[in-house]
C-alpha positions in Angstrom: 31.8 -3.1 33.2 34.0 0.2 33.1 31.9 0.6 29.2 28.2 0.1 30.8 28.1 4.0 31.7 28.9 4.8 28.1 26.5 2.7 26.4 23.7 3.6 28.8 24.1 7.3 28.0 24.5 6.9 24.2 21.3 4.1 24.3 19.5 7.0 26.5 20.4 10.2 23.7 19.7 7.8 21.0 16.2 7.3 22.2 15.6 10.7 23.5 16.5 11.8 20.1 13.8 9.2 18.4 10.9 10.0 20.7 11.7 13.7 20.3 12.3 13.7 16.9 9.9 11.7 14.8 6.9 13.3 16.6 8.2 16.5 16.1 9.0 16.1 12.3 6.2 14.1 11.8 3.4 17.1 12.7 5.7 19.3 10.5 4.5 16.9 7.5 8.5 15.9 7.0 8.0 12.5 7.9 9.7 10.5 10.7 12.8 9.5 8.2 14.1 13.3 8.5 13.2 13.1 11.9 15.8 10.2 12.3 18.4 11.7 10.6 18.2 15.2 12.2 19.1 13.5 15.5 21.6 11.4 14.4 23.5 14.9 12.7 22.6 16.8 16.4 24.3 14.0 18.4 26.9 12.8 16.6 28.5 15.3 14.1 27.4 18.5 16.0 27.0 17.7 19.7 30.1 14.9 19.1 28.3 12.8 21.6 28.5 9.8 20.1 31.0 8.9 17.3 30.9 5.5 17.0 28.4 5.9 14.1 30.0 3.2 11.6 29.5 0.8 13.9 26.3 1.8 15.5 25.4 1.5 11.5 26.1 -1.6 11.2 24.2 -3.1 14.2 21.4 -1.0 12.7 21.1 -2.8 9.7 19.2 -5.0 10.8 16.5 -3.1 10.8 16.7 -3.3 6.9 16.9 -7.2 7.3 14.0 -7.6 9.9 11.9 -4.8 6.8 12.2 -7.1 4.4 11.7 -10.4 6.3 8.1 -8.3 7.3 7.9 -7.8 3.5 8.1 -11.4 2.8 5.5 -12.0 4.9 2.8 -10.1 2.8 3.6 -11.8 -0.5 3.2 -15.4 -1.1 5.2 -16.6 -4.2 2.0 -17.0 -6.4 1.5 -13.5 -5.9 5.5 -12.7 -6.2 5.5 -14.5 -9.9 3.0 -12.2 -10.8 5.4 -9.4 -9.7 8.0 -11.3 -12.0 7.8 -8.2 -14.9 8.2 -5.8 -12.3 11.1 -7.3 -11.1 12.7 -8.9 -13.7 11.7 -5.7 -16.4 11.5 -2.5 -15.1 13.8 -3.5 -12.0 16.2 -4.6 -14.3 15.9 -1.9 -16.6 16.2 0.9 -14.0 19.3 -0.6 -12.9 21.4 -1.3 -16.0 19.8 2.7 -17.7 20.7 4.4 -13.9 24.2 2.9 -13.7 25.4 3.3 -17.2 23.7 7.1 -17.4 26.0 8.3 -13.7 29.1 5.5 -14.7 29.5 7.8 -18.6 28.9 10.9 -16.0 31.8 10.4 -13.7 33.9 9.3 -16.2 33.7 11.6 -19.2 33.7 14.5 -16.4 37.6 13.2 -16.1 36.3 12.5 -12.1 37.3 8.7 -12.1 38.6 6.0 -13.6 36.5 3.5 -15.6 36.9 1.1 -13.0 35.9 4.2 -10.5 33.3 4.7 -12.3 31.6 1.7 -12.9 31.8 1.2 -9.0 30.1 5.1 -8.2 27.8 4.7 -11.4 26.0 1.7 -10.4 26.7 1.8 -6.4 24.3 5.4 -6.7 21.9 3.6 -9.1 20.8 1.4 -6.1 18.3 3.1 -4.2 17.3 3.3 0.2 14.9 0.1 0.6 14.6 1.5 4.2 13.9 4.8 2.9 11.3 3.9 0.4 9.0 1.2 2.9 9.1 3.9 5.5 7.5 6.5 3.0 5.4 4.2 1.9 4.3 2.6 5.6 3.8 5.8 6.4 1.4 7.1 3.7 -0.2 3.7 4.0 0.2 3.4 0.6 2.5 -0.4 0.3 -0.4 -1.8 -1.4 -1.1 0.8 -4.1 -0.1 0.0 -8.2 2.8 2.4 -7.7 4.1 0.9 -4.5 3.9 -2.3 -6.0 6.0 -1.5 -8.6 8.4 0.7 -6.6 8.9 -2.1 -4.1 9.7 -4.9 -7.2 12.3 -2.5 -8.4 13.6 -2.2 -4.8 14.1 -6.2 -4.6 15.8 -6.6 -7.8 18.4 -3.6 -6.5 18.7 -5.9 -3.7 19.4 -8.9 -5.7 21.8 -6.7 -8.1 24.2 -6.1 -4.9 25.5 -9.4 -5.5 27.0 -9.4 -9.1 28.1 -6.0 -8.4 30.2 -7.2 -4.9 31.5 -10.0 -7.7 32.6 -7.6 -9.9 34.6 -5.7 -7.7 37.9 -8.2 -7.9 37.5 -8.1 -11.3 38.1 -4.4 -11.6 40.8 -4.3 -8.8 44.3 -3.0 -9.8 45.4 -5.8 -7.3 42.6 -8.4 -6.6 42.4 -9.7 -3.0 43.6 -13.1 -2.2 40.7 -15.0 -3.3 40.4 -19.1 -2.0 37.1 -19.2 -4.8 36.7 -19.1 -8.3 33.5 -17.2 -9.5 32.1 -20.4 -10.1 32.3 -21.9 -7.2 31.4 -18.3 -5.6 27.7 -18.5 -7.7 27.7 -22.5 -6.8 27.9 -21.3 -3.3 25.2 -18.7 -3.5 22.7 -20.9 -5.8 22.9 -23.4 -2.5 22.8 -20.9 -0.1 19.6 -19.8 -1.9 18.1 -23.4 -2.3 19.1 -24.5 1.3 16.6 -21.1 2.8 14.0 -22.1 0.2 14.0 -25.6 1.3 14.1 -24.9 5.1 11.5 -22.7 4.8 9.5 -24.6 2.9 9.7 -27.7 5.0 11.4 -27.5 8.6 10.0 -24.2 9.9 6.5 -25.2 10.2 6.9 -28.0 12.1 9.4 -26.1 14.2 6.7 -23.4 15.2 4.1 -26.3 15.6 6.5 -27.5 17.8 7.0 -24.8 19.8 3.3 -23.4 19.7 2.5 -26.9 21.8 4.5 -25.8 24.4 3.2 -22.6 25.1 6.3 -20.4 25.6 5.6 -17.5 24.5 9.1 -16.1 25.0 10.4 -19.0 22.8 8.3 -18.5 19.9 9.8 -14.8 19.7 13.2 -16.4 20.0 12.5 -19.0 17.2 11.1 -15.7 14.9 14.3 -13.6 15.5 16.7 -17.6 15.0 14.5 -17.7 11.6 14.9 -13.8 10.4 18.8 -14.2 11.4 19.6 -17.6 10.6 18.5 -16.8 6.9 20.3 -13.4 6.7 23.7 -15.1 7.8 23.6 -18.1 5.8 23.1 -15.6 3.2 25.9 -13.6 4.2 28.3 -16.2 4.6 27.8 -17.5 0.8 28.4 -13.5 -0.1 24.6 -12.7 -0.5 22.8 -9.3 0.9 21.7 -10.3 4.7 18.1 -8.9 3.8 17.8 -11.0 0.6 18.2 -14.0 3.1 15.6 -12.4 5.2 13.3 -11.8 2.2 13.3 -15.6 1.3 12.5 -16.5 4.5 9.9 -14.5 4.8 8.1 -15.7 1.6 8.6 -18.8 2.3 5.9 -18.1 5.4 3.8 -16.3 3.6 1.5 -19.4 3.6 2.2 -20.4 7.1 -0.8 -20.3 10.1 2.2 -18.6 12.2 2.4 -15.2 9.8 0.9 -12.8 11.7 2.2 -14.0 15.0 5.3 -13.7 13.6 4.9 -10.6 12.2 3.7 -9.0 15.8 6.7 -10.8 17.1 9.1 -9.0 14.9 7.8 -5.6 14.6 8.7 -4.4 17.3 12.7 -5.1 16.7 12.0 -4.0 13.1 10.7 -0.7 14.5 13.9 0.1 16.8 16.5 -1.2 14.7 15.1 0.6 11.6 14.8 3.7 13.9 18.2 3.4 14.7 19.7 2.7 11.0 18.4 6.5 10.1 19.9 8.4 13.0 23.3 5.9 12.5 23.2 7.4 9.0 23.5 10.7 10.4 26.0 9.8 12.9 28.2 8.8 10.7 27.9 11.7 8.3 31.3 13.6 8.1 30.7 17.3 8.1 34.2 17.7 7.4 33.9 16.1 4.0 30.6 17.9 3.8 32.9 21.0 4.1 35.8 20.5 2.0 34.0 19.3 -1.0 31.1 21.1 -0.4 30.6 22.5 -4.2 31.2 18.8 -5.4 28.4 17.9 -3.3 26.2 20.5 -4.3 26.4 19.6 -7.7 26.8 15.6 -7.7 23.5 15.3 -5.3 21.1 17.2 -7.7 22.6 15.1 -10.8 22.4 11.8 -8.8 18.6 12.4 -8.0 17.3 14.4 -11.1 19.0 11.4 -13.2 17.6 8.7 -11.4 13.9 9.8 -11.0 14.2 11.0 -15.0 15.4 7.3 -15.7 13.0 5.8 -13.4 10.2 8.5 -14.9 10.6 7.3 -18.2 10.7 3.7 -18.0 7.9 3.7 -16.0 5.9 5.3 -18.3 7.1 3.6 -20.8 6.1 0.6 -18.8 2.4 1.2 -18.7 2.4 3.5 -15.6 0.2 6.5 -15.5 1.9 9.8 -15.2 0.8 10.2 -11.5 2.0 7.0 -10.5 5.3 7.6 -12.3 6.1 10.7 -10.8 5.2 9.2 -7.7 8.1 6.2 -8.4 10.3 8.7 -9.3 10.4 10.4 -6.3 10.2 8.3 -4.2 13.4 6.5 -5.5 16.0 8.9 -5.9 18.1 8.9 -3.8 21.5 6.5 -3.1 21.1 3.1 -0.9 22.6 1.6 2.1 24.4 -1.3 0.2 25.9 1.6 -1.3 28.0 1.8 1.8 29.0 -1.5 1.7 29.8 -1.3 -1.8 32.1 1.5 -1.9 33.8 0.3 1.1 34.8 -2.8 -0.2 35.6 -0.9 -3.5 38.1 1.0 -1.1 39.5 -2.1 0.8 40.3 -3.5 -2.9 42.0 -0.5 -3.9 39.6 0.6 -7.0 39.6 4.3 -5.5 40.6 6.0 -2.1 39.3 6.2 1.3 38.5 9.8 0.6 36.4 8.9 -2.6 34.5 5.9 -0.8 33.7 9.2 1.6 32.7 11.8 -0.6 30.5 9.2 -1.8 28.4 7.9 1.1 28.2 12.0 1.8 26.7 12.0 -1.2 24.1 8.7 -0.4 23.2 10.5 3.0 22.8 13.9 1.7 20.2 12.8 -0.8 18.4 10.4 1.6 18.0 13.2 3.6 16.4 15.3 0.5 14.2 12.2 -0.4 10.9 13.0 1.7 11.7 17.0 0.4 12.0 16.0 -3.3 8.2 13.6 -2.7 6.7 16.8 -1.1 7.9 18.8 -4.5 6.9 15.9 -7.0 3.1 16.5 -6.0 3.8 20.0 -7.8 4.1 18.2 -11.1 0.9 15.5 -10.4 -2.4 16.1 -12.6 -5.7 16.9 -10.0 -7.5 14.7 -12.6 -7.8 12.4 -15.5 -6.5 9.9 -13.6 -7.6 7.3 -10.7 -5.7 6.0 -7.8 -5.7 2.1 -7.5 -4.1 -0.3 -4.9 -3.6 -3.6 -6.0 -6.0 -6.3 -5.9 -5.6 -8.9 -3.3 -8.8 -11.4 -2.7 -7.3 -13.4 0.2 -10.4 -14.9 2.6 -12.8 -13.1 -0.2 -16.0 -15.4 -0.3 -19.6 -15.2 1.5 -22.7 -15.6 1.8 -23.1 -12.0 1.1 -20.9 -10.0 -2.0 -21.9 -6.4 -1.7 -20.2 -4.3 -4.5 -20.0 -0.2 -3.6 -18.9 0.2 -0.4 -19.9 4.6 -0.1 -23.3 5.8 2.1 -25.8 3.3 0.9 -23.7 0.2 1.2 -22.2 1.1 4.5 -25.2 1.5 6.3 -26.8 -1.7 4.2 -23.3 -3.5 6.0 -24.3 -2.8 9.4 -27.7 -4.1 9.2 -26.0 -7.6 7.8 -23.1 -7.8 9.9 -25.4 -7.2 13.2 -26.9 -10.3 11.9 -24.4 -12.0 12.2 -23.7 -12.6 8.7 -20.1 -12.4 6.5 -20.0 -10.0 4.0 -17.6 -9.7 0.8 -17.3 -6.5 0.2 -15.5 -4.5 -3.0 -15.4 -1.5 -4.1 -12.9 0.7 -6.4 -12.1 3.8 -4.8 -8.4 3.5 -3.4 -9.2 6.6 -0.8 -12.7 4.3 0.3 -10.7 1.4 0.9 -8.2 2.9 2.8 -10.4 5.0 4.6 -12.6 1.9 5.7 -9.6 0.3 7.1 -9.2 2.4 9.6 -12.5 1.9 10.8 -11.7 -1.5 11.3 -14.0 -3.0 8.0 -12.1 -5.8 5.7 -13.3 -4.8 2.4 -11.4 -5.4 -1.1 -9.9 -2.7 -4.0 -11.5 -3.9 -7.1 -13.5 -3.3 -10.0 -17.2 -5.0 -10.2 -17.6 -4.7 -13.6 -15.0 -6.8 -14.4 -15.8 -10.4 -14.4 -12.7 -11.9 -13.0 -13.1 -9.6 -9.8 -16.2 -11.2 -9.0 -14.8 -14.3 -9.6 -11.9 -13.5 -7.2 -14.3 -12.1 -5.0 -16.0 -15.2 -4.4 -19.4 -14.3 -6.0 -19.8 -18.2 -6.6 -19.9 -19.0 -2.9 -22.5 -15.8 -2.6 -26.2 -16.3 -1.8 -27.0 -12.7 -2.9 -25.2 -10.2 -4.7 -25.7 -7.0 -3.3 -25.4 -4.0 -5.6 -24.8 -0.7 -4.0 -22.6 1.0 -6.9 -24.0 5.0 -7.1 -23.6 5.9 -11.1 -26.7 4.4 -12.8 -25.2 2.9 -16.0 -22.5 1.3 -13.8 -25.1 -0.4 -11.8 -26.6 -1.6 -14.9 -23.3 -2.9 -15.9 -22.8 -4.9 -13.0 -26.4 -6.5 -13.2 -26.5 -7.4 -16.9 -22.8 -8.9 -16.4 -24.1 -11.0 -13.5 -27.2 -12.3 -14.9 -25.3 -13.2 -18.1 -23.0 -15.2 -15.9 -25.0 -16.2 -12.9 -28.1 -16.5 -14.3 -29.4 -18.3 -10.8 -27.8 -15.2 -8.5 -29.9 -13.6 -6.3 -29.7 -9.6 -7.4 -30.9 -7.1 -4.3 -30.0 -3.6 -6.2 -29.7 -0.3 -5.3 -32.0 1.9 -7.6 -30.9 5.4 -8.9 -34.3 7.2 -9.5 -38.0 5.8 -9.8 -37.0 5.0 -13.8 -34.2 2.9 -13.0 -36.6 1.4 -10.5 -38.5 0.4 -13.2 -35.7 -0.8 -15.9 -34.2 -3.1 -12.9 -37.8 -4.6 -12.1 -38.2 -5.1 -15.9 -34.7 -6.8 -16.1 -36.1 -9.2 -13.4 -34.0 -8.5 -10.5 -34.7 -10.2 -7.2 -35.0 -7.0 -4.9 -34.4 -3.1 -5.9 -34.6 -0.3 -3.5 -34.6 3.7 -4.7 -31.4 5.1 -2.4 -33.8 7.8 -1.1 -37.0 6.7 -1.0 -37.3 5.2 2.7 -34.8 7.9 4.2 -37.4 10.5 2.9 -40.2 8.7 4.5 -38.3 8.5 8.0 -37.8 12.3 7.5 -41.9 13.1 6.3 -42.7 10.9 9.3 -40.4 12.9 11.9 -41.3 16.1 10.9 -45.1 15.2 11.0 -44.5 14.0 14.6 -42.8 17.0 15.6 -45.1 19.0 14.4 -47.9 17.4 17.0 -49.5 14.7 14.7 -49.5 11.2 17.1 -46.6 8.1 16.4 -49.6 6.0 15.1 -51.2 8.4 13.0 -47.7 9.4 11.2 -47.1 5.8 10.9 -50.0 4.9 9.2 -50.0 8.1 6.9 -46.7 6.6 6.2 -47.3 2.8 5.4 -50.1 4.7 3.4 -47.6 6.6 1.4 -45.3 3.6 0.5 -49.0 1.6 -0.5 -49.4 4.4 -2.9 -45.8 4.8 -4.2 -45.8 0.8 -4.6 -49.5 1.0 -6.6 -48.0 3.8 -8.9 -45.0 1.9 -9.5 -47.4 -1.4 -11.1 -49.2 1.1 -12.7 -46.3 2.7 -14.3 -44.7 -0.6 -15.3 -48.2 -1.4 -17.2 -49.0 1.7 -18.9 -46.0 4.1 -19.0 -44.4 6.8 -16.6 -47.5 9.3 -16.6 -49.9 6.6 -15.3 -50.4 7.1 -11.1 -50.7 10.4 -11.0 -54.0 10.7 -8.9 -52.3 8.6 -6.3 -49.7 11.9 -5.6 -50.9 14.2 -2.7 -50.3 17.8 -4.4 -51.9 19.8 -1.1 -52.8 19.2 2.4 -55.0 16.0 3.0 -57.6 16.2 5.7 -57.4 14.2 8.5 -61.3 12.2 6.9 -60.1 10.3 4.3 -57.7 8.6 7.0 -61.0 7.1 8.4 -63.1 4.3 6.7 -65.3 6.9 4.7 -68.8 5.6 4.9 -70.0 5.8 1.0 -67.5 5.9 -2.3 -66.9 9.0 -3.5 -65.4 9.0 -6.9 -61.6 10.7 -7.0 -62.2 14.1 -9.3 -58.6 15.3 -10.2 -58.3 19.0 -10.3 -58.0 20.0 -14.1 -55.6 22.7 -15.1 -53.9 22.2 -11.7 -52.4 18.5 -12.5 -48.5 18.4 -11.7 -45.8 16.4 -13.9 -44.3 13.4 -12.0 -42.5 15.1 -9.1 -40.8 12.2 -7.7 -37.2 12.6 -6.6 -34.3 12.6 -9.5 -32.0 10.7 -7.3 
């Protein structure tokens, strides 16, 4: 009890510091991360208010275990084999061309031993998984191509901790007394690995079945934290990364009717502890070492982060990303990773270099996870403004209705309204990344996706659609999108959106089931406003304007018979009197006025 004081004040400065600082750093456009670590450095380091900071670290760690456990969540393994090049390729790649580039660094710079090296080179190649979701959570941009690809090198970095913890007695001067051979060591892990898989797979369910029946509330949140820890320690124990463990467990949910409960119920844990992993970072960041090798530092961070994004640069490019995105990648992975602490620690304990080496070198991870969201800001410097087209990647889950609208800007958004206050589901998809995410926030579930492309519409459901709505803006890709569908669904309902009074015309001659110009009623609404404001009665505009849409329909047969100039008396080219509104009471033959006839004057657009 004589403790309870201490830890109440150092629980109450840690979260002062978090809801002071993330706010604060946040409206500064430095992101929450910095925000983190700038409190840790003022509390512990400076203010010496806390110094417990290695083992505040590694309570925080779980932060990183519940991250990827919310991770797992989002990717059923369907969609994680399709990841497998990502993972397996450029994860792979990055890893082995990063650690070889720093390990020939330290060593040929006479600054360690080959076994040293090996250890530095490839403990910096690993990068902040922490680091890199929370960018990305916070841009919102998890789902885009390049955070796709940035997370799949991120797991396999995960994954690579183990061989590299294995290779550690191997390179000892004096190898720990080991009980295991490395065979039975990767026997150990293989069953560690298939005992998650299968729990997951078949106990878990009916566990949360179990406990759903009950009601507890309370208990289901205690069976999601037994899940997300049971699997990190079985992990553990058989010499595994805890958030690996996590990971599987997670995907192995991914299917389950409990996933988002389960993600609510975790959240909020994942929120504090991965709040209080950053400012443990900078609690345990020794200024001392910060102050004696301060050249070293200023040197070895730079090198660590320009190697590492011009690795990761290149093989992403060489990959198939776009420059944007690879730039993007780059900076975003940088920087050194927590199992790097564990990595050199246990390089210390086996004697492969010194306690003051193992610190110089998590100075080195903290310093340049603390330049990480400074060296993102300063990649958008090297970006292209154009050429190039942001995409997220494309995810149909629940896609299917009675209703698949393609184009989601003006035109289809107010078309939406009209359908969903009908009580009607809508698919909807459109390919502007900035659209999509934009309509999330308003609350609409639409999909990234292409609708030329006839897998998307197949993914999209359009077989399970009563009408395909086409509210694309560019003309030719409107005609695109029709042709493809009435080659493939030849019985498909089509309601289009029309371009101009031509394209009108081409979509009624290619037999579409509905077409309507994007302007023409708006500009009727507006006509019949202005009429009424100008003292003309509500059912005298009214009928001028049913009389106007008569007309425009009349020219529109008439120009699908006999060509684009055909119609033309049917225009009003000056002031109508009121007369002609009324029944007249003999025929009198229309006499155009000749030398005063206007070309077609309906709207371009």
């Amino acid at each position: 009890m004589a403790t309870s004081p201490v830890l109440y004040s150092q629980a109450l400065l840690l979260l002062g510091g978090a809801v002071v600082s993330a706010p604060l750093f946040k409206r500064l456009g430095l992101g929450t991360v910095l925000g983190y670590l700038a409190a840790g450095v003022l509390i512990g380091p400076i203010a010496a208010q806390i110094t417990e900071g290695e083992e505040i670290l590694h309570v925080a760690e779980l932060g990183v275990v519940f991250l990827l456990f919310i991770i797992g969540l989002e990717l059923k393994p369907s969609r994680l084999w399709q990841m497998r090049r990502d993972i397996f390729g450029l994860g792979t790649a990055q890893v082995l061309v990063t650690g070889a580039a720093l390990t020939a660094i330290a060593f040929f710079c006479g600054l360690l031993s080959w076994e040293a090296s090996i250890i530095a080179g490839f403990g910096l190649a690993l990068s902040s998984t922490a680091f890199a979701m929370q960018i990305l959570e916070e841009k919102s941009d998890t789902n885009t191509r390049y955070g796709q690809r940035a997370f799949s090198v991120l797991l396999l970095q995960d994954m690579a901790i183990v061989p590299l913890l294995a290779v550690i007695p191997l390179l000892a001067n004096q190898a720990p007394e080991a009980t295991t051979t490395p065979l039975q060591d990767f026997s150990i892990a293989l069953i560690a690995i298939g005992g998650v898989v299968a729990a997951g797979r078949y106990a878990l369910n009916p566990l949360f079945q179990l406990i759903a029946r009950t009601g507890a509330r309370e208990a289901m949140i205690a069976a999601a934290l037994l899940v997300v820890m049971g699997a990190a320690t079985v992990m553990q124990v058989a010499g595994l990364s805890m958030a690996m463990g996590a990971f599987l467990a997670g995907v192995m949910l991914a299917e389950s009717s409990y996933r988002h409960e389960l993600e609510a119920d975790i959240e909020p844990f994942r929120g504090i502890l991965q709040a209080l992993f950053f400012m443990a970072v900078g609690l345990s960041l020794q200024l001392e070492v910060i102050r004696e090798n301060w050249m070293f530092i200023a040197l070895a961070v730079p090198v660590v982060i320009l190697v590492k994004g011009g690795v990761v640069y290149a093989l992403c490019r060489i990959t198939g990303s776009q420059h944007n995105d690879a730039v993007r990648i780059a900076a975003l992975l940088p920087q050194g990773g927590e199992f790097g602490f564990v990595l050199f620690t246990t390089a210390a304990t086996a004697g492969i270099f010194t306690d003051g080496i193992a610190s110089l070198l998590v100075v080195v991870v903290t310093v340049s996870m603390a330049l990480t969201p400074a060296v993102t800001a300063l990649a958008r410097l090297t970006m292209t403004e154009a050429g190039e087209r942001e995409e997220l990647e494309e995810d149909f889950e629940g896609a299917g209705a009675d209703v698949l609208m393609i184009g989601f800007s003006r035109f289809g958004q107010i078309a939406s309204q009209i359908l969903l206050a009908g009580g009607r589901d809508v698919t909807i998809i459109d390919d502007s990344a900035a659209r999509v995410r934009q309509a999330e926030t308003f609350g609409f579930r639409i999909y990234f996706g292409d609708g030329t492309r006839l897998d998307v519409l197949r993914a999209a459901g359009i077989e399970k659609a009563k009408i395909v709505a086409v509210c694309t803006q560019k003309k030719e890709i409107t005609d695109r999108i029709v042709a493809l569908v009435q080659a493939e669904y030849p019985n498909a309902r089509l309601f289009v959106r029309s371009y101009d009074r031509l394209h009108t015309l081409e979509l009624r001659a290619a037999g579409v089931d509905y077409e309507l110009r994007e302007t023409f009623e708006s500009g009727l609404v507006f006509g019949r406003k202005t009429l009424e404001a100008l003292g003309i009665g509500d059912d005298e505009a009214i009928a001028i304007t049913d009389d106007i849409r008569r007309r425009d329909e009349a020219r529109l047969d008439a120009q699908a018979a006999e060509g684009i100039t055909a119609g033309r008396h049917m225009l009003h080219s000056k002031p109508v009197r009121p007369e002609p509104l009324v029944k007249p009471k003999k025929d009198v033959a229309h006499v155009p006025n000749e030398g005063h006839e206007l070309p077609d004057v309906e709207e371009v657009r």
